[in-house]
PDB file with one MODEL, atoms N, CA, C and O in Angstrom:
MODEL        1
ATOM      1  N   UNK A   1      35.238  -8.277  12.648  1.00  0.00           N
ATOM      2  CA  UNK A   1      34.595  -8.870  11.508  1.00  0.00           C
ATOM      3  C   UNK A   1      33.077  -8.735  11.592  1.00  0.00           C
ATOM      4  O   UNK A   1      32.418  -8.999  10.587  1.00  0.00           O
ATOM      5  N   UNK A   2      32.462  -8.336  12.735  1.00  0.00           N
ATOM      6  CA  UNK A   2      31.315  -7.988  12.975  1.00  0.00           C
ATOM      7  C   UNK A   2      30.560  -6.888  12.449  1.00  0.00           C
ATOM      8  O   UNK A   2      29.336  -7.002  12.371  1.00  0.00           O
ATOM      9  N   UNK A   3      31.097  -5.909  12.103  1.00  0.00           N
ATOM     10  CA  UNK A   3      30.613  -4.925  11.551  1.00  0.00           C
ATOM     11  C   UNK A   3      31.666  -3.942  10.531  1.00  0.00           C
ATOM     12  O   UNK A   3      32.836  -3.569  10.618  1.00  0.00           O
ATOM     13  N   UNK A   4      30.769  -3.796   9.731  1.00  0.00           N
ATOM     14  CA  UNK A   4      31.341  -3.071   8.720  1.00  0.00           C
ATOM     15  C   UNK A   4      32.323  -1.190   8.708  1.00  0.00           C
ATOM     16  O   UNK A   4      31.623  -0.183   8.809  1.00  0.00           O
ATOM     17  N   UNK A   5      33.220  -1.114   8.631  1.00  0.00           N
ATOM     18  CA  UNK A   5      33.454   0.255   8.975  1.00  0.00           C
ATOM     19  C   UNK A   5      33.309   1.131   7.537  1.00  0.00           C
ATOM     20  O   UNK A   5      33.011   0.472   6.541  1.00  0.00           O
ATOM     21  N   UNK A   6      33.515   2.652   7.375  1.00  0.00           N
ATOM     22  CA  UNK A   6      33.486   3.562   5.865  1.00  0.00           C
ATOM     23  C   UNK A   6      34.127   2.758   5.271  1.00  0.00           C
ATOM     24  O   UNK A   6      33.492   2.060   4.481  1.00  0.00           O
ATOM     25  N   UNK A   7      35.469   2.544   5.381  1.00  0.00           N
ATOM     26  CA  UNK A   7      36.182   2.497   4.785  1.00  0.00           C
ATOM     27  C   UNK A   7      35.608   0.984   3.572  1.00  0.00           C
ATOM     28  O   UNK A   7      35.505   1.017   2.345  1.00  0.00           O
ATOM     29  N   UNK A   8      35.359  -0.106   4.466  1.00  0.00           N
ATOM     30  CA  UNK A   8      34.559  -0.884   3.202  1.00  0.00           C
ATOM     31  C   UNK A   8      33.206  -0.264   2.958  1.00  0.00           C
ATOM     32  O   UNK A   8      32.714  -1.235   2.383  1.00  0.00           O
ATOM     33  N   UNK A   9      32.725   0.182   2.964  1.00  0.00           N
ATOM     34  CA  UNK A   9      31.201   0.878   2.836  1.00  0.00           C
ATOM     35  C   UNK A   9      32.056   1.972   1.379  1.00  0.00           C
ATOM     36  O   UNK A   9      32.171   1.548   0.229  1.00  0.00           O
ATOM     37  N   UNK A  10      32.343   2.797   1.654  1.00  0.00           N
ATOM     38  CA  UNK A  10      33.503   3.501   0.357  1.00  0.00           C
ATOM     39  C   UNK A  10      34.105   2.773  -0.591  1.00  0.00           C
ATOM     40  O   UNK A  10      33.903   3.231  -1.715  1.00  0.00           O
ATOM     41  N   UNK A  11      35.062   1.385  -0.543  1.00  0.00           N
ATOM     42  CA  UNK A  11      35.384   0.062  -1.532  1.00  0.00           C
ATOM     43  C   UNK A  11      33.976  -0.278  -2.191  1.00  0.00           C
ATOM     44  O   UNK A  11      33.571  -0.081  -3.337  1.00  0.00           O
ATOM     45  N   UNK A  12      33.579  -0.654  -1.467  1.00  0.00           N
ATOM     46  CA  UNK A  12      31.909  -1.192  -2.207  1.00  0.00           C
ATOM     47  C   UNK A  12      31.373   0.042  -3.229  1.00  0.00           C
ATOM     48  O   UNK A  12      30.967  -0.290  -4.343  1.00  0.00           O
ATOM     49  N   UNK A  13      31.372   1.383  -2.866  1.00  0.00           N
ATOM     50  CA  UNK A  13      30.666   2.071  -3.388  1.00  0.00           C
ATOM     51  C   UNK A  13      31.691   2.351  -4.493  1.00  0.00           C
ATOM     52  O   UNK A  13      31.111   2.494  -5.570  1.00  0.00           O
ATOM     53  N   UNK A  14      32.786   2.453  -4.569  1.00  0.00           N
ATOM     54  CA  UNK A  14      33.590   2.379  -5.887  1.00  0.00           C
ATOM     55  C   UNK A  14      33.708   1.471  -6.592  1.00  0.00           C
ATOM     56  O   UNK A  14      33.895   1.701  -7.787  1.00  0.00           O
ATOM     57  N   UNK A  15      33.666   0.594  -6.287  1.00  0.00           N
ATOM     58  CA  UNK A  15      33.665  -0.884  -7.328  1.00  0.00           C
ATOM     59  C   UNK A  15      31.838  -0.872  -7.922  1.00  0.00           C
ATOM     60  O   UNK A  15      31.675  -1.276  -9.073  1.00  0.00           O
ATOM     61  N   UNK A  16      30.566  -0.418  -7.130  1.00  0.00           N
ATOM     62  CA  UNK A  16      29.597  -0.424  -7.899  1.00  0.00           C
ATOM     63  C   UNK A  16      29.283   0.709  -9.305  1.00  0.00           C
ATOM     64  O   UNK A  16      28.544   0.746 -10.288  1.00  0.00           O
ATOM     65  N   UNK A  17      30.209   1.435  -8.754  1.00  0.00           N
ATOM     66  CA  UNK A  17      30.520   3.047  -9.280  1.00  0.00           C
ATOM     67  C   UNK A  17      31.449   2.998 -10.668  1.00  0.00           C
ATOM     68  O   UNK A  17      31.346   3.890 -11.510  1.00  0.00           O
ATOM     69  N   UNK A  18      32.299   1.954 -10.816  1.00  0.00           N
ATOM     70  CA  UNK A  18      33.113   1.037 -11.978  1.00  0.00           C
ATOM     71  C   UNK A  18      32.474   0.289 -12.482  1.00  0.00           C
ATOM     72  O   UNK A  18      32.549   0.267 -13.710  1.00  0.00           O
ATOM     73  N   UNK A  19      31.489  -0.735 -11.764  1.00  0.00           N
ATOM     74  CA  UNK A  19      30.868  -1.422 -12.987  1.00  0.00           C
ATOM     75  C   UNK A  19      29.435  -0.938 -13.344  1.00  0.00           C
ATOM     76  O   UNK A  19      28.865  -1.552 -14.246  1.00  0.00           O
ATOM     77  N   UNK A  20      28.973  -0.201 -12.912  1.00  0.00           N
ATOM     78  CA  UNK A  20      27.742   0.680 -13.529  1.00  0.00           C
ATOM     79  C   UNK A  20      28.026   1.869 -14.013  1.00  0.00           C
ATOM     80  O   UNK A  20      27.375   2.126 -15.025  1.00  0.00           O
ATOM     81  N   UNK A  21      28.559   2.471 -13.762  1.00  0.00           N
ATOM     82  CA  UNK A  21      28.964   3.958 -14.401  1.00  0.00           C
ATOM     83  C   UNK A  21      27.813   4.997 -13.755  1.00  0.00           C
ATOM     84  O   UNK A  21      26.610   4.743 -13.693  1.00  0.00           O
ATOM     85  N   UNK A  22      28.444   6.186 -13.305  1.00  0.00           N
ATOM     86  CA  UNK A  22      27.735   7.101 -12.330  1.00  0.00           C
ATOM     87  C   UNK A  22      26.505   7.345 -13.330  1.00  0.00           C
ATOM     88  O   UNK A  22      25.356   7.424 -12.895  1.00  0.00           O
ATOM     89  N   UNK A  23      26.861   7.479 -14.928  1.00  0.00           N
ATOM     90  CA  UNK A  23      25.070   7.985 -15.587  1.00  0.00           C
ATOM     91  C   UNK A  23      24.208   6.586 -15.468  1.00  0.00           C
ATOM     92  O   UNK A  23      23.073   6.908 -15.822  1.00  0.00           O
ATOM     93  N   UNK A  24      24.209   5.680 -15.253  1.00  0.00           N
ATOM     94  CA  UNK A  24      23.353   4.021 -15.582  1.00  0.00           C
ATOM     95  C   UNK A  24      23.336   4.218 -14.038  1.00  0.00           C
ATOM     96  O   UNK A  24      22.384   3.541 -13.650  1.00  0.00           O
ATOM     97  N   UNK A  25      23.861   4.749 -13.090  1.00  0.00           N
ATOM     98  CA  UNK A  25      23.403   4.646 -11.449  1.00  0.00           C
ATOM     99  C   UNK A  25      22.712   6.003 -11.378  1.00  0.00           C
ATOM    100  O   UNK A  25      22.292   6.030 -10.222  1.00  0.00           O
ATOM    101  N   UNK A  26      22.390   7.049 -11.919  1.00  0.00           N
ATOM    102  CA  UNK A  26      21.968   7.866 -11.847  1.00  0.00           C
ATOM    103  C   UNK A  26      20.373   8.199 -12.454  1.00  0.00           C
ATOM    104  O   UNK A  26      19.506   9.004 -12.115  1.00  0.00           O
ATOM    105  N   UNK A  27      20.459   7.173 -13.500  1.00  0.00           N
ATOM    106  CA  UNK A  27      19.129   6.603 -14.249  1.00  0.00           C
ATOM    107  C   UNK A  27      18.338   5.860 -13.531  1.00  0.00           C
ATOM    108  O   UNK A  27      17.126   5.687 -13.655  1.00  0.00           O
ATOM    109  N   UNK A  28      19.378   5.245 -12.457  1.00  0.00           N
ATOM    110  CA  UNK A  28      18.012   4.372 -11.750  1.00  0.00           C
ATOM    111  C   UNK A  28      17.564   4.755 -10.491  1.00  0.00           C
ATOM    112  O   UNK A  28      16.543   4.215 -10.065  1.00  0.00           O
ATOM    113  N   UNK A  29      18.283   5.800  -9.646  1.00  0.00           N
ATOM    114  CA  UNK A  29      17.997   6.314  -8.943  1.00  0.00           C
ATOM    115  C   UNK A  29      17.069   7.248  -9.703  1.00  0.00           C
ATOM    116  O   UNK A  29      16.214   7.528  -8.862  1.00  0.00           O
ATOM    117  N   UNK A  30      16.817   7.775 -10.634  1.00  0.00           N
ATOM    118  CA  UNK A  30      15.389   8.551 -10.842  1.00  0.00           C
ATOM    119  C   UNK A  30      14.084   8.109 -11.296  1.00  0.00           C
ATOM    120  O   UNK A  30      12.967   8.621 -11.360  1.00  0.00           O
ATOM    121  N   UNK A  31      14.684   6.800 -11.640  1.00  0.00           N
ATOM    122  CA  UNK A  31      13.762   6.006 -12.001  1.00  0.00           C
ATOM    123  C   UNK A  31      12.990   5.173 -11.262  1.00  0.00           C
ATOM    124  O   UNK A  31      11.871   4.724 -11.511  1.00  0.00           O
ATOM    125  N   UNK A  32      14.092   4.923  -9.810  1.00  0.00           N
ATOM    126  CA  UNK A  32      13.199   4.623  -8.485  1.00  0.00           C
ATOM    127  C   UNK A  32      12.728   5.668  -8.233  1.00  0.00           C
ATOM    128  O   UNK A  32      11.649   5.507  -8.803  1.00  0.00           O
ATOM    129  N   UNK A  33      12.645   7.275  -7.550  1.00  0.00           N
ATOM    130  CA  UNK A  33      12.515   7.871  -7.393  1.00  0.00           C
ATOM    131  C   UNK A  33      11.092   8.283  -7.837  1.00  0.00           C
ATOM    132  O   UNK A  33      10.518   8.943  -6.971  1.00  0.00           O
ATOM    133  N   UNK A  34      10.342   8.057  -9.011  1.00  0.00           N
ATOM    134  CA  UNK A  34       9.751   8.580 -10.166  1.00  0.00           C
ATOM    135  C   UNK A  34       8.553   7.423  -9.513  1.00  0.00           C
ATOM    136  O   UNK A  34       7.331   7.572  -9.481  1.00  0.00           O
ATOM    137  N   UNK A  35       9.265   6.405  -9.089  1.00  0.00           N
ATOM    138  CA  UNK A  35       8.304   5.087  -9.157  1.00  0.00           C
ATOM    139  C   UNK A  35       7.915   5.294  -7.711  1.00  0.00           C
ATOM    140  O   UNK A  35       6.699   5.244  -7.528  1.00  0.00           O
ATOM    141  N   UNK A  36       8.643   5.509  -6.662  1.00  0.00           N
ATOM    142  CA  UNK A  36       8.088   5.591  -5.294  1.00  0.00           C
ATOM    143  C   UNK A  36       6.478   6.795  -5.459  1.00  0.00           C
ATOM    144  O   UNK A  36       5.298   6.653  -5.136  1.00  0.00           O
ATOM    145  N   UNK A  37       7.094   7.675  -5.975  1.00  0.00           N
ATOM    146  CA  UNK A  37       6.231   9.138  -6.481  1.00  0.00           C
ATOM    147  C   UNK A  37       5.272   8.853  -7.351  1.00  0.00           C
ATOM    148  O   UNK A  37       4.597   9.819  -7.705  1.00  0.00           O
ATOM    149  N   UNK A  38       4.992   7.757  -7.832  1.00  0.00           N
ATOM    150  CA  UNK A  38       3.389   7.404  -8.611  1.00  0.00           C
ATOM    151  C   UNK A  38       3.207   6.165  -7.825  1.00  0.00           C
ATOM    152  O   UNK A  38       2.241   5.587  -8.323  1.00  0.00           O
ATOM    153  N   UNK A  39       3.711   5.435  -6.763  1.00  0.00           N
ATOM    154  CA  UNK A  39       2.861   4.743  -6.090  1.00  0.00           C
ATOM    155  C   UNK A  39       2.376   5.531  -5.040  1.00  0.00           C
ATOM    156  O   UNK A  39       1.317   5.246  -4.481  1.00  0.00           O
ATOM    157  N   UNK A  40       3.278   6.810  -4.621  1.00  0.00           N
ATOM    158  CA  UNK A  40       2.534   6.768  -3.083  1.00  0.00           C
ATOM    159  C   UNK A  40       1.384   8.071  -3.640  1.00  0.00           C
ATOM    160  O   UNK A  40       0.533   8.299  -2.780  1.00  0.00           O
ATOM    161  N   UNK A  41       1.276   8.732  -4.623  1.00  0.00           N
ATOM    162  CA  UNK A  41       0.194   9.089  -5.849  1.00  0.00           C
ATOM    163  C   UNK A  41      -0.700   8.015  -5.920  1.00  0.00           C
ATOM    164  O   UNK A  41      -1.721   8.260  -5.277  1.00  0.00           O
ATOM    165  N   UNK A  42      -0.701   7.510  -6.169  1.00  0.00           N
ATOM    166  CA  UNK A  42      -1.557   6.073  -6.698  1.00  0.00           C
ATOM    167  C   UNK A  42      -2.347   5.956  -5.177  1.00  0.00           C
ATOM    168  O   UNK A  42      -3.574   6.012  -5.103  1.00  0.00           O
ATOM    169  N   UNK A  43      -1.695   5.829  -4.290  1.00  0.00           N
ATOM    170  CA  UNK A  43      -2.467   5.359  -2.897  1.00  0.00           C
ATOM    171  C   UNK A  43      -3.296   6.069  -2.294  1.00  0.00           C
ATOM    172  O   UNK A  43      -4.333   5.695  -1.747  1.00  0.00           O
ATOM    173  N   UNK A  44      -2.812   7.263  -2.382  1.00  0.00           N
ATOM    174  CA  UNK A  44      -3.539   8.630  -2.188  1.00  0.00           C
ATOM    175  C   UNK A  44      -4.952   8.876  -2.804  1.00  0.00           C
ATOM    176  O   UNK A  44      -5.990   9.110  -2.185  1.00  0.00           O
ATOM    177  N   UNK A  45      -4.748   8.760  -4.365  1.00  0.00           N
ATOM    178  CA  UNK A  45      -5.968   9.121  -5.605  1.00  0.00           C
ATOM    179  C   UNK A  45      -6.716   7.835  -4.624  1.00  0.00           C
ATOM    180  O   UNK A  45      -7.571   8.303  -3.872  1.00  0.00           O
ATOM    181  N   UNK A  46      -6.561   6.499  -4.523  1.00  0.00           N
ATOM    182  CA  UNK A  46      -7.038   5.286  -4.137  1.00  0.00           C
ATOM    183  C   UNK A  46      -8.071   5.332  -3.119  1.00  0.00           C
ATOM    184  O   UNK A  46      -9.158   4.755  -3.161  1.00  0.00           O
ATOM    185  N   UNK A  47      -7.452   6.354  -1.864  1.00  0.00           N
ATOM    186  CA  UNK A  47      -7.866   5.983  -0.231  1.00  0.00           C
ATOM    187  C   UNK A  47      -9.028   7.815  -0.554  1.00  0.00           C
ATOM    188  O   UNK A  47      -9.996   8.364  -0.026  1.00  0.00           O
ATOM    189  N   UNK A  48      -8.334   8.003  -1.408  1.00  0.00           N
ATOM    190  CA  UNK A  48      -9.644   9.153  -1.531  1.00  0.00           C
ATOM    191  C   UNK A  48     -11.029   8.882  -2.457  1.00  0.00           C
ATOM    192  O   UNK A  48     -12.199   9.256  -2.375  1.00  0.00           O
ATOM    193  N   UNK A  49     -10.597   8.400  -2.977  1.00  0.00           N
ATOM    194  CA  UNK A  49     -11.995   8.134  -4.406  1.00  0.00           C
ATOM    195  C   UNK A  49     -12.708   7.119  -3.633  1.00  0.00           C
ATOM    196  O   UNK A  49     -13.787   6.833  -4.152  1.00  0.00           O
ATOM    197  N   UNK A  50     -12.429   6.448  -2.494  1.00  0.00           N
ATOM    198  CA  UNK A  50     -13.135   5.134  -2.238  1.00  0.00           C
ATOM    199  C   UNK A  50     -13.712   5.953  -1.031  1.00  0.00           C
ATOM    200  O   UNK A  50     -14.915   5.705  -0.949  1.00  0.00           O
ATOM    201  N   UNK A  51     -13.320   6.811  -0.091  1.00  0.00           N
ATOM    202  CA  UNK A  51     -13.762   7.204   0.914  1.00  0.00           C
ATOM    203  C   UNK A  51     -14.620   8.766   0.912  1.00  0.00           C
ATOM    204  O   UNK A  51     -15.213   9.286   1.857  1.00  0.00           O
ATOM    205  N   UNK A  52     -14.425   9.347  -0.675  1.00  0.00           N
ATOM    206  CA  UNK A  52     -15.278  10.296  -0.981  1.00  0.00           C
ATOM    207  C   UNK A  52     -16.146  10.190  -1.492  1.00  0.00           C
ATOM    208  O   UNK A  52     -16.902  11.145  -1.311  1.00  0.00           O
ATOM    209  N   UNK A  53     -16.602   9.275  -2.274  1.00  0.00           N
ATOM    210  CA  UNK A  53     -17.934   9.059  -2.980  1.00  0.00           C
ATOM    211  C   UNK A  53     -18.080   7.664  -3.284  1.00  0.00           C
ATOM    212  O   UNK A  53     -17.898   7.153  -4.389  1.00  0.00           O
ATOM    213  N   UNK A  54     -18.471   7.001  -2.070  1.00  0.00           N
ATOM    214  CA  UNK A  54     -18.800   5.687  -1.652  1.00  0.00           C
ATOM    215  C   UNK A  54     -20.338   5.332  -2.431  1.00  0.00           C
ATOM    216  O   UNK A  54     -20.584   4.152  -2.681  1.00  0.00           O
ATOM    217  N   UNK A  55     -21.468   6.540  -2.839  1.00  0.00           N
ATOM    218  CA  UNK A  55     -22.377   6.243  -3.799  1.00  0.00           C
ATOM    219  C   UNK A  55     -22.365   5.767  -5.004  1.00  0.00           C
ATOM    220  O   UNK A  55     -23.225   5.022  -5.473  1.00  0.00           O
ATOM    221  N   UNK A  56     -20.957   6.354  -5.808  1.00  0.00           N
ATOM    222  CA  UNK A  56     -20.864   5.877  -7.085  1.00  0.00           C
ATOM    223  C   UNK A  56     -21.311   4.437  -7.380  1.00  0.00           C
ATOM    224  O   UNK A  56     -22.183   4.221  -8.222  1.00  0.00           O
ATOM    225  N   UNK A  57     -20.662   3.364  -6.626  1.00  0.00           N
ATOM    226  CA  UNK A  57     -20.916   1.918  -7.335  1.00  0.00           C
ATOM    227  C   UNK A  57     -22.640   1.799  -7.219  1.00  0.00           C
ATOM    228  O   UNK A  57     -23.376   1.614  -8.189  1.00  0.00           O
ATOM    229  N   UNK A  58     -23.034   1.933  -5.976  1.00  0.00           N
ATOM    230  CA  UNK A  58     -24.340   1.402  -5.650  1.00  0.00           C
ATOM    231  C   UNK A  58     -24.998   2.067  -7.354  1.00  0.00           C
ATOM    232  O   UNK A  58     -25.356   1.215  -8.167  1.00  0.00           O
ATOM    233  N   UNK A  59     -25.103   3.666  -7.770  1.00  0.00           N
ATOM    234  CA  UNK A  59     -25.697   3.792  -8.603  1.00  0.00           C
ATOM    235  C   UNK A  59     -25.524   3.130 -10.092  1.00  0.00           C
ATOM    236  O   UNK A  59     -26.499   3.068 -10.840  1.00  0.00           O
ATOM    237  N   UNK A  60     -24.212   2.630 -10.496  1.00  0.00           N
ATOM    238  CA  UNK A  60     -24.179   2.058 -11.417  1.00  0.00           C
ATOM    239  C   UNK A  60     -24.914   0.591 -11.356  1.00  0.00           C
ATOM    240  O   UNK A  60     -25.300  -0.144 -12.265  1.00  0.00           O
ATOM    241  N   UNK A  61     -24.949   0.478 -10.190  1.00  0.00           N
ATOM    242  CA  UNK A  61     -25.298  -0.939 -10.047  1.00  0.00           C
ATOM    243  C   UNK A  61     -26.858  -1.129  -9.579  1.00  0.00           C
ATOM    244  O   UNK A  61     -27.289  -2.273  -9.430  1.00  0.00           O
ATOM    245  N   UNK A  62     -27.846   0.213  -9.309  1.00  0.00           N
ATOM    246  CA  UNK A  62     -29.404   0.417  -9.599  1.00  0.00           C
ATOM    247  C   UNK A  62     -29.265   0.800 -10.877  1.00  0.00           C
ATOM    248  O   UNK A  62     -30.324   0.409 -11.367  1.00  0.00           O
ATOM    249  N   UNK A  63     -28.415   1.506 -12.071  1.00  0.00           N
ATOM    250  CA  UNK A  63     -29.022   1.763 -13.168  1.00  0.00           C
ATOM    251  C   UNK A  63     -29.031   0.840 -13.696  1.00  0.00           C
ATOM    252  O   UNK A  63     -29.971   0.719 -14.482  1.00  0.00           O
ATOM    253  N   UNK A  64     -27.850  -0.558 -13.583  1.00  0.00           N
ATOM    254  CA  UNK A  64     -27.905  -1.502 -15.029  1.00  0.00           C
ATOM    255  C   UNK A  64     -29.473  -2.560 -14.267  1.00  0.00           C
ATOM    256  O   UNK A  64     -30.333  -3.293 -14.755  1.00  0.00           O
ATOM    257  N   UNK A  65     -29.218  -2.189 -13.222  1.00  0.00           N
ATOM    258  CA  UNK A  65     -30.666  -3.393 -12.499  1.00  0.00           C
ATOM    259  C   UNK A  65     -31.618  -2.566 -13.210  1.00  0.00           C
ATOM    260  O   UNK A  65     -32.601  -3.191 -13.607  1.00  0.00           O
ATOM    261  N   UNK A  66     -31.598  -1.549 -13.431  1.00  0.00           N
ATOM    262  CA  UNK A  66     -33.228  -0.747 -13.719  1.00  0.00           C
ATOM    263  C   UNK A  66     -33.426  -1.061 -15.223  1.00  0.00           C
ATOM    264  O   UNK A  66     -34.502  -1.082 -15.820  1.00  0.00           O
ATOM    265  N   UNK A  67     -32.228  -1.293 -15.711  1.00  0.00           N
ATOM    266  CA  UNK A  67     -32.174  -1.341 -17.300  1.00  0.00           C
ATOM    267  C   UNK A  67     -33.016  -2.972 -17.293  1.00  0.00           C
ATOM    268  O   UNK A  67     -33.998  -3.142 -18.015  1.00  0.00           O
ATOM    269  N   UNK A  68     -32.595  -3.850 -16.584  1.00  0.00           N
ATOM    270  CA  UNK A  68     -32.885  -4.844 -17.036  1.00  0.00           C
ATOM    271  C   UNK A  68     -34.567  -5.326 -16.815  1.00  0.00           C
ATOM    272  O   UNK A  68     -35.246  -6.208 -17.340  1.00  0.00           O
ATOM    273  N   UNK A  69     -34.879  -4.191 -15.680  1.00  0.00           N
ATOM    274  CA  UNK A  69     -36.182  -4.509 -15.011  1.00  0.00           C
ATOM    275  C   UNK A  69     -37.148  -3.877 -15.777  1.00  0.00           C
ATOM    276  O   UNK A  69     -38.333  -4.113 -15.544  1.00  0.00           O
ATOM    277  N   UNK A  70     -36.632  -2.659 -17.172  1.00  0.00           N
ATOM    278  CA  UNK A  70     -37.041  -2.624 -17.576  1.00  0.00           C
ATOM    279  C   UNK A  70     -37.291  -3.080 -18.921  1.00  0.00           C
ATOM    280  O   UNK A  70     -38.147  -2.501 -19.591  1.00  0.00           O
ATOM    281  N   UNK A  71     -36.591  -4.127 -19.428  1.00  0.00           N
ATOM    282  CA  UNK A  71     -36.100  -4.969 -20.532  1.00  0.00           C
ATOM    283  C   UNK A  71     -35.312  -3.831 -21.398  1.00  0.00           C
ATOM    284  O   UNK A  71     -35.784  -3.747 -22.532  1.00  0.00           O
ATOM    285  N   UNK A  72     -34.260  -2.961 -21.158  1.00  0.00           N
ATOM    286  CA  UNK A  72     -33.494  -2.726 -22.316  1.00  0.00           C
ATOM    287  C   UNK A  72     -32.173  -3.469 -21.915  1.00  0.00           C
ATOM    288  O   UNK A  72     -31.699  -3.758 -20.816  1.00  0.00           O
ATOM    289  N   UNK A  73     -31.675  -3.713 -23.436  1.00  0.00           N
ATOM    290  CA  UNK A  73     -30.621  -3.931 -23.376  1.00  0.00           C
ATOM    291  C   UNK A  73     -29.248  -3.780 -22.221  1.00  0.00           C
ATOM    292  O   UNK A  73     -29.286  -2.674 -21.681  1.00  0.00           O
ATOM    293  N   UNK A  74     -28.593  -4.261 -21.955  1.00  0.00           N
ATOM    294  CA  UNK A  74     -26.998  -3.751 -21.678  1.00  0.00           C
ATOM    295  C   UNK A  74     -25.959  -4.053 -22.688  1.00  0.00           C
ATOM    296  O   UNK A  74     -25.707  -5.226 -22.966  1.00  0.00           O
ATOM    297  N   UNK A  75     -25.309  -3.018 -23.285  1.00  0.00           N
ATOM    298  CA  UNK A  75     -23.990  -3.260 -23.948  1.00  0.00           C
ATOM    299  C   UNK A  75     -23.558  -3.530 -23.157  1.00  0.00           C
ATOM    300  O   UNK A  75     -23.841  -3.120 -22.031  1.00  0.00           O
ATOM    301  N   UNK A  76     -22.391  -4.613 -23.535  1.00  0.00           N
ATOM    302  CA  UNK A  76     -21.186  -5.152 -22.715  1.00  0.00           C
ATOM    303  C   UNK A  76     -20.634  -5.804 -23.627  1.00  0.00           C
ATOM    304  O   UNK A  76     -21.260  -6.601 -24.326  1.00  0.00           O
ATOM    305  N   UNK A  77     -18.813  -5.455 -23.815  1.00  0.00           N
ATOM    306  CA  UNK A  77     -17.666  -5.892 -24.634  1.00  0.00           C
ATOM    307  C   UNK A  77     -17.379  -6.610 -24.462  1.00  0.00           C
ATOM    308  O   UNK A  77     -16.867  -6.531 -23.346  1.00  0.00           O
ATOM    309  N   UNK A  78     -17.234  -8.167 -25.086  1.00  0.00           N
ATOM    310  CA  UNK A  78     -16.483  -9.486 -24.564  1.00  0.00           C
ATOM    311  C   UNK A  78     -15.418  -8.931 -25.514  1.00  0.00           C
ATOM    312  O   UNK A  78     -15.336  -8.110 -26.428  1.00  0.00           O
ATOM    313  N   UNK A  79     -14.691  -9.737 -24.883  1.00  0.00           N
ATOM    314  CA  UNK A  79     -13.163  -9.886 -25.156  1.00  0.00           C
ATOM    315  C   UNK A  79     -12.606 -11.430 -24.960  1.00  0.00           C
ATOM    316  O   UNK A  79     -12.510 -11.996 -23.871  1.00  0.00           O
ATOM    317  N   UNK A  80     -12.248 -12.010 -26.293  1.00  0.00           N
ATOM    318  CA  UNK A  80     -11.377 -13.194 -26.419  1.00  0.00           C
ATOM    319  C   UNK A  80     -10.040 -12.913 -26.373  1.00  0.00           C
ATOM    320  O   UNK A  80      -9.296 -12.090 -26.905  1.00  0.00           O
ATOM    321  N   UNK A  81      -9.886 -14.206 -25.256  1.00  0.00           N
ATOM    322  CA  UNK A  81      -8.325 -14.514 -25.336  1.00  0.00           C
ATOM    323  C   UNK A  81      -7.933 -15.661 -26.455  1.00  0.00           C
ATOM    324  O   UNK A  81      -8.541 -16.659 -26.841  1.00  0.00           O
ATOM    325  N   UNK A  82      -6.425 -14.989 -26.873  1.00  0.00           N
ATOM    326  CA  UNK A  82      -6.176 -15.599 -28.088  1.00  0.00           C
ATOM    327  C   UNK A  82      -4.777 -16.401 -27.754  1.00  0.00           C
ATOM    328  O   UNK A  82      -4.232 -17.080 -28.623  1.00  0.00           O
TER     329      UNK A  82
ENDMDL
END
């Protein structure tokens, strides 16, 4: 009773295989699939953009100081929550 042998490992997989139907189990296996593949994308674009051009923020963040030091304006979009 300790461990499981094929033979229930095979029961299980037919009874999930009956109440999902092989195309609705086949949809979500690509659909996990699809999703692992734009996170570990996602982490990648992430650990590179931050460790290749570590200047970007500082300069946005001397131009809006320069803007202000020199009295122009900054646009900036508020947005209400409704």
């Amino acid at each position: 009773m300790g461990s499981f042998s094929i033979w229930h490992w095979l029961i299980v997989l037919l009874i999930v295989v009956m109440v999902f139907g092989t195309k609705k189990l086949r949809n979500i296996g690509g659909d996990l699939g699809g999703a692992v593949k734009g996170f570990k994308d996602g982490m990648r674009d992430g650990s590179t953009g931050a460790a290749g051009d570590p200047s970007a923020p500082t300069q946005q963040v001397t131009s809006a100081a320069q803007k202000v030091a020199d009295g122009q304006p900054i646009d900036v979009e508020a947005k209400t929550k409704s």
